[in-house]
C-alpha positions, -999 to 999 in steps of 0.1 A, spaced: 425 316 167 432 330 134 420 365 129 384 374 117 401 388 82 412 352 74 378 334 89 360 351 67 379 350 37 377 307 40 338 311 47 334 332 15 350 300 -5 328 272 5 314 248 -21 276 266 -34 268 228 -44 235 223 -32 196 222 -39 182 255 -31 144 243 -21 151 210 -2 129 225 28 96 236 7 59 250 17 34 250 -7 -1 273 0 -21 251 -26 -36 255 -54 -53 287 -65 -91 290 -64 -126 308 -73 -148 306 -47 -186 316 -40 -190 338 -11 -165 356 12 -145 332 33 -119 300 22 -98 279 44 -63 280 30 -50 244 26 -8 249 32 15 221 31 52 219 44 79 191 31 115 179 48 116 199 78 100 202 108 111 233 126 100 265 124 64 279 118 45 288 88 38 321 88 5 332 66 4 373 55 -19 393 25 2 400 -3 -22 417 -21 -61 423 -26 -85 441 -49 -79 479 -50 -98 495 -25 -108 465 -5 -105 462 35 -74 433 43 -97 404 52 -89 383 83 -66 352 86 -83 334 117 -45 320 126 -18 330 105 10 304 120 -10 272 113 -14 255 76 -52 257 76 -67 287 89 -98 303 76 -98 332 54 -130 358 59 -139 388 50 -128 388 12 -155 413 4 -146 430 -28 -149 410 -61 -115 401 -77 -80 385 -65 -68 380 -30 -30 365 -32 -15 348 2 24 342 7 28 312 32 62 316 47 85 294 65 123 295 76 144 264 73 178 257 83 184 254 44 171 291 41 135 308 39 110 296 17 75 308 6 46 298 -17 16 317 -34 -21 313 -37 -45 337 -50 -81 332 -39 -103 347 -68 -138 359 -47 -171 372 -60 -173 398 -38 -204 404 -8 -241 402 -19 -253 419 9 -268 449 -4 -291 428 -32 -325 427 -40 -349 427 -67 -369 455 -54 -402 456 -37 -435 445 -49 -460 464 -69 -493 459 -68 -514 490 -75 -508 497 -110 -535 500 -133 -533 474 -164 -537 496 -190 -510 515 -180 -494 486 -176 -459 497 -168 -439 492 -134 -403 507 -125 -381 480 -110 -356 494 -87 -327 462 -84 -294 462 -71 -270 445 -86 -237 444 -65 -199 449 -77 -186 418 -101 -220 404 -110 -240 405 -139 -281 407 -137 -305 391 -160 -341 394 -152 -368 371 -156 -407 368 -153 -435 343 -153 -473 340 -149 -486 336 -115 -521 325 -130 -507 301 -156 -481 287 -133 -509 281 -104 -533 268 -130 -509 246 -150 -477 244 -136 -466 261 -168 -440 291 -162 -443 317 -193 -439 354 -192 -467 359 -219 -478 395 -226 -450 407 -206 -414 425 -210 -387 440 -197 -370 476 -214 -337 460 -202 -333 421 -190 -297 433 -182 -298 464 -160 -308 468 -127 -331 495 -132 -353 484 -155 -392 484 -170 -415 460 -169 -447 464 -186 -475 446 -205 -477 438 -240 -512 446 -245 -524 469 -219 -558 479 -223 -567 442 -240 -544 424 -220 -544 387 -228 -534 370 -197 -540 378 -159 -517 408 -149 -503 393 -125 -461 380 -125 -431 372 -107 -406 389 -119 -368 374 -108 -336 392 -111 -304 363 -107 -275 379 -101 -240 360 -115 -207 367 -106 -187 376 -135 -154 354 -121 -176 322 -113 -202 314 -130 -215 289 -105 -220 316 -79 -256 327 -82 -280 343 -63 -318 348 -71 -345 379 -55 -381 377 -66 -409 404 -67 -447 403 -72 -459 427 -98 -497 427 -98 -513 454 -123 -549 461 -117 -569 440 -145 -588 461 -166 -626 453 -160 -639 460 -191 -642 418 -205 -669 414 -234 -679 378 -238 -697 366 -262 -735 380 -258 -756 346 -270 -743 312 -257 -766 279 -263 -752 251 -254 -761 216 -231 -744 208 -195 -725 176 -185 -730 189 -149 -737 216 -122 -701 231 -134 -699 224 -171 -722 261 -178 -698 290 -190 -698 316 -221 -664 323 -241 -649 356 -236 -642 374 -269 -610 374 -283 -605 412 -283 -605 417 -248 -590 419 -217 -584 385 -194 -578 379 -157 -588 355 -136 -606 355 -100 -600 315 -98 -565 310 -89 -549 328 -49 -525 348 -70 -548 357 -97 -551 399 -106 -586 394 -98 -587 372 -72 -610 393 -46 -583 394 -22 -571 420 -46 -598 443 -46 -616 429 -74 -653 416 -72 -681 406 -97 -715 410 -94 -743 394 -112 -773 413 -122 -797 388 -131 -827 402 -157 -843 373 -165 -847 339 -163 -872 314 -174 -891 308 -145 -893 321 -113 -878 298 -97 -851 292 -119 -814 300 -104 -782 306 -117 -750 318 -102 -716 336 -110 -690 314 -102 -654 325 -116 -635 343 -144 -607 316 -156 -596 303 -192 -612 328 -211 -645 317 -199 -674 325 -179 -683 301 -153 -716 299 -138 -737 270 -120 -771 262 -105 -788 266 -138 -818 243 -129 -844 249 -156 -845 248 -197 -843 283 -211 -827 314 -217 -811 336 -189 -800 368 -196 -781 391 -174 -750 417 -169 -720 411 -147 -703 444 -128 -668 449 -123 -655 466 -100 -617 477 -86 -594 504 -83 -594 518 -116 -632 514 -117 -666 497 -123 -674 486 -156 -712 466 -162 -712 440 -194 -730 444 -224 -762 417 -217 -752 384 -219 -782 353 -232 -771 317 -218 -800 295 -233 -797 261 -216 -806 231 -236 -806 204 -213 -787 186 -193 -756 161 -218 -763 122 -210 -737 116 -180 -703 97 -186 -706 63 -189 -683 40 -168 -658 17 -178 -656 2 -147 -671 -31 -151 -666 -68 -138 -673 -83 -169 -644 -70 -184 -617 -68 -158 -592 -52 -183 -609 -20 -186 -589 15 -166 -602 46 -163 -588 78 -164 -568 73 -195 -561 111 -208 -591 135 -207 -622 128 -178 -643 100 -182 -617 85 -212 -612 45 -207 -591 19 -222 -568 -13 -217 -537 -30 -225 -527 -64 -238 -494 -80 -237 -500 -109 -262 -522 -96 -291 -497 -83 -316 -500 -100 -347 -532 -119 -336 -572 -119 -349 -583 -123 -318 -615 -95 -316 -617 -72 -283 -645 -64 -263 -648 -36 -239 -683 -26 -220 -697 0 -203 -729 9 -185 -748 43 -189 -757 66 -159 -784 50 -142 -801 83 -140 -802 84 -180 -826 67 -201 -815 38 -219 -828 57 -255 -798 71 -257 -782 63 -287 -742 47 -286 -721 58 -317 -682 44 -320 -658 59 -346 -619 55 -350 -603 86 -339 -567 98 -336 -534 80 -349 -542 49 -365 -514 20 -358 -500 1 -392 -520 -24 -409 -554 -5 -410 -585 -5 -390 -603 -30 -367 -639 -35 -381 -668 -20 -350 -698 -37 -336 -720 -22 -311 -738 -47 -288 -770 -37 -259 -791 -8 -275 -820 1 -257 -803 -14 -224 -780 3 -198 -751 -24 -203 -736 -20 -237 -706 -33 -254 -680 -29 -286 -665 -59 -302 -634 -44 -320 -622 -74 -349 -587 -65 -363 -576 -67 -399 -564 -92 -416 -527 -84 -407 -540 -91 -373 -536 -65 -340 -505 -41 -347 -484 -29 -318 -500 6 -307 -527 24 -297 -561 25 -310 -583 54 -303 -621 51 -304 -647 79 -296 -678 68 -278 -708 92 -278 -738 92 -265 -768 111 -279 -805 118 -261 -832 123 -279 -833 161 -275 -796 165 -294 -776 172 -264 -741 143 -267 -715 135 -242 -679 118 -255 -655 97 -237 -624 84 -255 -615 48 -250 -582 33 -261 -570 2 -269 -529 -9 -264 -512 -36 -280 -475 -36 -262 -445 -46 -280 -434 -65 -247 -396 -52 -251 -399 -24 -218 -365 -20 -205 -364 -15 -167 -362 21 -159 -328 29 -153 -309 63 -149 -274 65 -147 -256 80 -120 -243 114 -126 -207 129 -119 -203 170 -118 -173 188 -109 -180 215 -96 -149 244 -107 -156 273 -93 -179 263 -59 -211 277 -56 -247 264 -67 -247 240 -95 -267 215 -118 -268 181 -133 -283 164 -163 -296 134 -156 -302 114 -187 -339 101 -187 -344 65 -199 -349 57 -240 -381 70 -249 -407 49 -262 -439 68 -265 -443 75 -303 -413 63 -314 -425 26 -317 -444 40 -339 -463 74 -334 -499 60 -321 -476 38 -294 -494 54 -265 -507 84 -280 -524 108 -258 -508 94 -223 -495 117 -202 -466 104 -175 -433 123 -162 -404 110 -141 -407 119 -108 -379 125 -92 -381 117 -46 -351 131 -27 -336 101 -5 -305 119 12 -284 150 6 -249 163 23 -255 176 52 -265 216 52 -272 211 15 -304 227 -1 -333 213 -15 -327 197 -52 -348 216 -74 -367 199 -105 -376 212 -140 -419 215 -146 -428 184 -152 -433 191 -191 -394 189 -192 -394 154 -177 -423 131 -192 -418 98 -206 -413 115 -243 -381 135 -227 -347 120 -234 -326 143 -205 -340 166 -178 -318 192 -151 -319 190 -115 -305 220 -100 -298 237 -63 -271 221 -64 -247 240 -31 -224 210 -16 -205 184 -21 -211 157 -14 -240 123 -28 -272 133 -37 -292 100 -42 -329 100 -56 -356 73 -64 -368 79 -101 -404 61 -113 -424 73 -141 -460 85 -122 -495 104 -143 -495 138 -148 -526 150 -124 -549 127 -113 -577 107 -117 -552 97 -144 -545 58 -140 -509 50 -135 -518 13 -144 -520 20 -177 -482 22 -178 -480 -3 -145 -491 -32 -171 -468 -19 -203 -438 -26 -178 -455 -54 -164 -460 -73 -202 -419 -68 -204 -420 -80 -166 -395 -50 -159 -392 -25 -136 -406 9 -132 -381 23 -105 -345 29 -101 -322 46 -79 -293 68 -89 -269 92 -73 -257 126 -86 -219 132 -68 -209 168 -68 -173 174 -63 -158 205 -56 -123 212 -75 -89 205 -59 -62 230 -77 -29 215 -86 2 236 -68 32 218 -84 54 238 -61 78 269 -65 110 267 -94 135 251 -80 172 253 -88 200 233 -73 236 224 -86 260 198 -71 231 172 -59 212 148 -83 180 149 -63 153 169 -50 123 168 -34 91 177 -52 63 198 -32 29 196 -45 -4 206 -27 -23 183 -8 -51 165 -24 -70 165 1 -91 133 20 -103 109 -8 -90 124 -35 -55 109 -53 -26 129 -68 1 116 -91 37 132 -102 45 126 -140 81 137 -158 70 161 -188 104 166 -202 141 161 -189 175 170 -212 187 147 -231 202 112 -216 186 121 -186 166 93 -162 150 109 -135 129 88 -109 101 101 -93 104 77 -59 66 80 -45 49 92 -76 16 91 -54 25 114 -30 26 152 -30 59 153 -13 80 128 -32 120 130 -42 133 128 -74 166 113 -81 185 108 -113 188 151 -119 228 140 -132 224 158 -163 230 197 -164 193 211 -177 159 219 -171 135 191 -155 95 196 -160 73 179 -139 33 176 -138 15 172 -108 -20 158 -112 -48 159 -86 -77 138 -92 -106 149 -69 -146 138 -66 -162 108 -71 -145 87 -97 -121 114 -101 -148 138 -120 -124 167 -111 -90 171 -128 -64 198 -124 -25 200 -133 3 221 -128 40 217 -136 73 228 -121 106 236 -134 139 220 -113 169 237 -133 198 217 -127 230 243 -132 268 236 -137 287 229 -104 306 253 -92 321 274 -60 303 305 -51 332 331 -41 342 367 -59 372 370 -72 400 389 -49 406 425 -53 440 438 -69 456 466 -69 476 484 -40 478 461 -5 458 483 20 469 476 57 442 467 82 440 502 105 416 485 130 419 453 153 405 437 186 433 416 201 427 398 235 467 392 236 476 425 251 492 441 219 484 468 194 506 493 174 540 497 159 558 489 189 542 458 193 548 439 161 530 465 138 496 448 147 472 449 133 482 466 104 504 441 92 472 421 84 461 434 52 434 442 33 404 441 64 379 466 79 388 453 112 408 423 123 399 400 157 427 379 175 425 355 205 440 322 217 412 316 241 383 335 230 356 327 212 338 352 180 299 358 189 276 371 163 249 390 175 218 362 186 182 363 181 159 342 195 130 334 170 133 336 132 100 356 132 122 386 148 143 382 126 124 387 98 107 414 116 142 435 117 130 475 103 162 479 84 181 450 72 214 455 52 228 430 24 254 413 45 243 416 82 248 386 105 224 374 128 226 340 149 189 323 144 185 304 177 156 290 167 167 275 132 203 269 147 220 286 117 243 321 107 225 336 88 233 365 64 210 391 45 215 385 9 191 414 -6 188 439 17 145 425 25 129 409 52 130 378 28 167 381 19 181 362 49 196 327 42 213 300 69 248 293 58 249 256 75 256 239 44 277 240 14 251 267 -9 252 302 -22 224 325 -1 
């Protein structure tokens, strides 16, 4: 056996041709996530032994390391990144060829936990009118409060903050207070919302809500003399003025609502007969409502107010009743099967025909009066409203003195124009008290397309909750022209079919953002991945409206009024093309990129490559491919491209380098100077010292120097490369045997990273 001084020496001058990287792990790609927890997604390429090895590389200052659930598998869960800001992950594995890492940083919004928007208030007078809201925002996220009406949005559906604001929308201490205190004119009562929005990912939001009732200032003045005729038991109510205070006792979340503490009281002073009635019945639209007004005359009396901030009595208030209006008259009739009600307001009528345009053909609608009305009421008609191109129809009123009546409309010469004619029919009784209805007449254009909604793809980036636009189909309402259904009021309406699994409940916009004269509209809440599919049909805004109206515009087109769309939300894959790679004395490589993950598709693309180069990616379609054609000396660029979600909505790329360098031997040059003779040696031939051949110092130049015929050299063993790389002290140049990856290997850095296998023909 030739002595250790020469063994080594031949080791130390072995070809360093070879690819550094051929065994490769790759964490994945980096990524923002909403909440605290993320299973890592690690891949490994060319080599099966060994196991990956997951550790925290670093974390936000301050934060507590979060928990890997397993760090020696590919895919364990990540929880407990609490603290907003960058968590980075090395995924380790050792080869034969040599250890080998890879990256990810996790980019979290940080815990929630400690949020909120504060209590409620409710016991604030109004014309103080100012409430301190205590929020807490948390670490990373921005605030931005928000308010609406509860009266307006439980009376309307409308959401507005009117006479309200906030000192700061931004902070989470803030003000909110009323506009006009004393005279405040709309019901104190709000919800006030404070979102919260991570500052890394914008699609990671989180909403707290508070009720902030004030106290409504009793003092209302309405008007003090009110004449006027009824249409019915409800139809009696006096106008508050418009300089003063407003609440409501109609509505559940109403200021004044008596649940609240607030009550009215009637104090009735007169009436005009003893056994006349009348009753208080609400505070609500800036009016007085009242019923059971059964006799002609004037009633005069005070109302009292009374809550926590004190009792207030009205100035004396007159109602003089007139009379009771002449009742609606009905549409409704057999003779004329055309005729719908409830076009827009109560009691309005009208029809729709498909084949009038350009025709002289006259129209005749009827009606019949309340049978409870005399039939000396007296029918006027007038044109009303947006008259459609080519003039007006000429009117003829047929059945005075009778309870059936009826209008004969005769169009212009130009004949019946597409549109919507608008007629107002009022009766009058003899004692000057009217009723109006509105009736209209529709001349389609026939050209309806089917309602149709295109599906909707959204990639999600960052996770968390997010929204789609759903373009609504083309209007058509007042663009035909701008009577084409004038006064109709429709929406979409949207009807959840199925949702991912766990997912919330899709949230819609008020239905004022998504009527039939809206061209887009957002659905939101928005938190998985996954098909959201939804019917979509055009329906009235509140009934007794009649859908029919619009039923027969479609129907005179024969088309459609339904459809059924999907919105796909897909969450981000990040492209990982790999670590830098350098290699010298091979002309291929293997190129590492992340897993796209189940459904989705990856591709690997050549950016740039030296001159005269061809490089071939073999399986451009998998993450793990090889490249061959690296013959020219230079730096390689490839992309790797992962196309993720439905239709690939989600694109992300990355590129890695593969430096090709010069082929050459990896050795140091021999030291010169004075020969040095070797003072130390292990012999198993039974000889040592100057009597004995001068051995071993004959052999020069060596720290120590081994010789044996029939002994082997062991190098210290170690069982598993994870003690290895566990060793408290390694040196540059210590020598350990790696039982489990079957290699020498040798510290090349002095780290618990620095230790390479020298199997193969490389420099560590």
């Amino acid at each position: 056996m030739k002595i250790f001084k020469n063994y080594f020496l031949l080791f130390t001058l072995l070809c360093a041709g070879i690819l550094h990287s051929q065994c490769t792990v790759n964490a994945g790609g980096n990524t923002t996530i909403c909440g605290t927890s993320y299973t890592l997604s690690g891949s490994a390429g060319n080599s099966t032994t060994g196991n990956p090895i997951w550790s925290l590389v670093s974390k936000p200052p301050g934060a507590t390391d979060p928990i890997i659930s397993n760090t020696n598998i590919l895919n364990p869960v990540v929880t407990g990144m609490s603290s907003y800001g960058n968590y980075t992950f090395q995924l380790y594995k050792s080869c034969p060829s040599g250890n080998t890492t890879s990256l990810i940083t996790i980019t979290s919004p940080g815990d929630i936990s400690g949020f909120t928007a504060g209590p409620d208030i409710t016991n604030i007078n109004a014309t103080l009118g100012s409430a301190s809201l205590n929020g807490v925002i948390p670490d990373g996220y921005t605030g931005q409060w928000s308010a609406y009406n509860i009266y307006t949005w439980e009376r309307s559906s409308i959401k507005t903050n009117i006479n309200s604001q906030f000192s700061s929308v931004t902070s989470a201490n803030t003000t909110f207070s009323l506009i006009n205190k004393t005279n405040h004119n709309a019901d104190p009562a709000y919800v006030v919302t404070l979102r919260i929005t991570s500052t890394l990912n914008p699609n990671c939001w989180y909403e707290d809500s508070a009720i902030i009732r004030f106290v409504p200032n009793p003092q209302i003045q309405p008007v003090t003399n009110t004449s006027r005729c009824a249409a019915n038991n409800l139809d009696y109510s006096i106008l508050l003025q418009t300089n003063t205070p407003f609440f409501s006792t109609l509505t559940p979340g109403s200021s004044g609502n008596t649940s609240y503490g607030t009550t009215v009281t009637m104090n009735i002073l007169s009436t005009p007969s003893p056994s006349a009635t009348i009753t208080f019945v609400s505070l609500s639209d800036s009016r007085v409502y009242l019923k059971d007004i059964n006799i002609v005359g004037a009633y005069i009396f005070t109302l009292t107010i009374t809550n926590t901030s004190g009792s207030y009595t009205s100035p004396q208030l007159t109602y003089v009743h007139l009379g009771m209006s002449p009742s609606a008259v009905n549409f409704l009739n057999p003779s004329y099967p055309n005729q719908m009600m409830v076009y827009n307001s109560s009691g309005s009528g009208g029809e729709v025909h498909c084949d009038l345009a350009g025709k002289l053909t006259p129209v005749t609608f009827g009606f019949t009066l309340n049978p409870a009305d005399p039939v000396s009421l007296v029918t006027t008609i007038t044109q009303d409203g947006i008259i459609p191109p080519g003039g007006s129809p000429t009117i003829l009123i047929s059945g005075a003195n009778t309870s059936s009546r009826s209008v004969t409309l005769t169009p212009p010469l130009s004949g019946w124009s597409i549109g919507t004619y608008r007629y107002r029919v009022t009766q009058s009784s003899l004692g000057g008290c009217t009723t109006t209805q509105l009736y209209y007449v529709h001349i389609s254009d026939k050209v309806r397309q089917k309602v149709t909604v295109d599906d909707v793809y959204v990639c999600n980036q960052g996770n968390g909750i997010t929204t789609a636009t759903v373009t609504l189909p083309a209007v058509y309402k007042g663009v035909i022209n701008s009577s084409y259904l004038q006064d109709y009021i429709a929406f979409y309406n949207f009807t959840l079919i199925s949702k991912p699994v766990g997912s919330a409940t899709p949230t819609y916009e008020p239905y004022t953002n998504r009527t039939i004269s809206n061209t887009s509209t957002v659905i939101g809440n928005l938190d998985k991945p996954g098909e959201y599919v939804f019917k979509v049909n055009p329906v009235v805004n509140t009934p007794p409206i009649d859908i029919n109206f619009l039923n027969k515009e479609y129907a005179c087109a024969g088309t459609s009024m339904e459809d059924t769309f999907s919105i796909f939300i897909s969450t981000q894959i990040n492209s990982n093309a790999g670590n830098e790679q350098i290699i010298s004395c091979v002309t291929s490589t293997i190129l590492n990129g992340n897993d796209p993950g189940t459904g989705n598709t990856g591709k690997w693309l050549l950016v740039s490559a030296p001159s005269a180069a061809t490089p071939i990616i073999l399986t451009p379609s998998n993450s793990i491919s090889t490249v061959t054609g690296l013959s020219v000396v230079g730096v390689y660029k490839f992309e790797w491209t992962i196309l993720s979600g439905s239709l690939g909505s989600c694109i992300s790329k990355s590129e890695v380098t593969v430096n090709v360098s010069t082929c050459t031997a990896c050795y140091k040059p021999a030291a010169t100077g004075t020969t040095v003779q070797s003072k130390h040696g292990i012999t198993s031939l039974g000889r040592a010292g100057a009597e004995n051949g001068n051995w071993p110092m004959v052999r020069n130049n060596a720290w120590t120097v081994l010789e044996s015929k029939t002994k082997g050299f062991v190098i210290n063993r170690i069982s598993t490369t994870a003690a290895i790389v566990a060793l408290s002290d390694p040196v540059e140049g210590m020598m350990v045997y790696d039982e489990q990856a079957d290699c020498l290997k040798i510290n090349t850095d002095g780290t618990s990273g620095g230790w390479k296998c020298f199997n193969t023909q490389t420099c560590p």
